[in-house]
N, C-alpha and C positions, 0 to 999 in steps of 0.2 A: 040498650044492651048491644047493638050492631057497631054502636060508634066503638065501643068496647072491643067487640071479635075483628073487628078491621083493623084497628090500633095494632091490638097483637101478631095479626098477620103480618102488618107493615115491620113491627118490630122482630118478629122471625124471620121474615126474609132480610131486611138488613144486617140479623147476624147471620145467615146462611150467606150472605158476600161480603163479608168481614172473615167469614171463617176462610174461603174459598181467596181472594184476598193475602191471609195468613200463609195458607199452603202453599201457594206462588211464592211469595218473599221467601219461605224453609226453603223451596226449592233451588233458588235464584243462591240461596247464601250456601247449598252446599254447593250446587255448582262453582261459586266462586273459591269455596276453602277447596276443593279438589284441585282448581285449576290452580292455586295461592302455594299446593301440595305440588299436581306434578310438573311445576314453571320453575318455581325457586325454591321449592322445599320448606316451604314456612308450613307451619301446622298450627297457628292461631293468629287469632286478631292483632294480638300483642306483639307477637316476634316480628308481622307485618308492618307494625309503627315500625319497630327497632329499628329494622332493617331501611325502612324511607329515609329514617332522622339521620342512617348512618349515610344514605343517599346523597340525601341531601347537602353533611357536610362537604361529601366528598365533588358536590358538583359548584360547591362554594371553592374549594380551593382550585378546583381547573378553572373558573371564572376567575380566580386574581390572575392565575399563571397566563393565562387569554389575554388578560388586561395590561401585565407585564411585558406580554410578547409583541402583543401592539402598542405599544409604547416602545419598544424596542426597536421594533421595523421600521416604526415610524420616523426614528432617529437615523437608522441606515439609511430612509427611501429620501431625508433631508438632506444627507451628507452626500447625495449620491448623485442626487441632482443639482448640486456645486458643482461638480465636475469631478473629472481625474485630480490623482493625488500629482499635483507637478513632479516629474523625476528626478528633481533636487532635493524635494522631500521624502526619495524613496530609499532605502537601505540598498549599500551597495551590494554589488553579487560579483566581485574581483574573487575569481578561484588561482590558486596556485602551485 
């Protein structure tokens, strides 16, 4: 019968730190939905996605625009290290 009363002790204090456990994580997640509240104004999990997925595209397209612009430069920093444009090949500037 002892093996019995020890058993169940073992098994009530493991739900008494499952429960305690529990309470930490409620705590941890309202803390986070406040701060989710007073950062960006999200008020659930949900609008949370939304709002990453809308993120996210949005950090998709300044990466090509990145990816564009250094490819761009890259073309100037090429052309630029040829040299001067010779001033035969420059538009003239005769005012009159």
């Amino acid at each position: 019968m002892s093996d019995l009363i020890l058993s169940v002790k073992t098994k009530e204090k493991r739900i008494r730190s499952l429960q305690q456990e529990r309470a930490r994580g409620e705590g941890q997640r309202a803390q986070l939905m406040s701060r989710l509240k007073s950062e960006f104004g999200i008020n659930s999990i949900e609008e949370a996605v939304s709002e990453l997925e809308k993120l996210q595209l949005g950090v998709e397209d300044v990466e090509k625009d990145l990816s564009k612009f250094d490819k761009e430069m890259g073309t100037i920093i090429s052309n630029a290290e040829r040299g001067p444009i010779p001033s035969s090949c420059e538009g003239s500037s005769e005012g009159g």
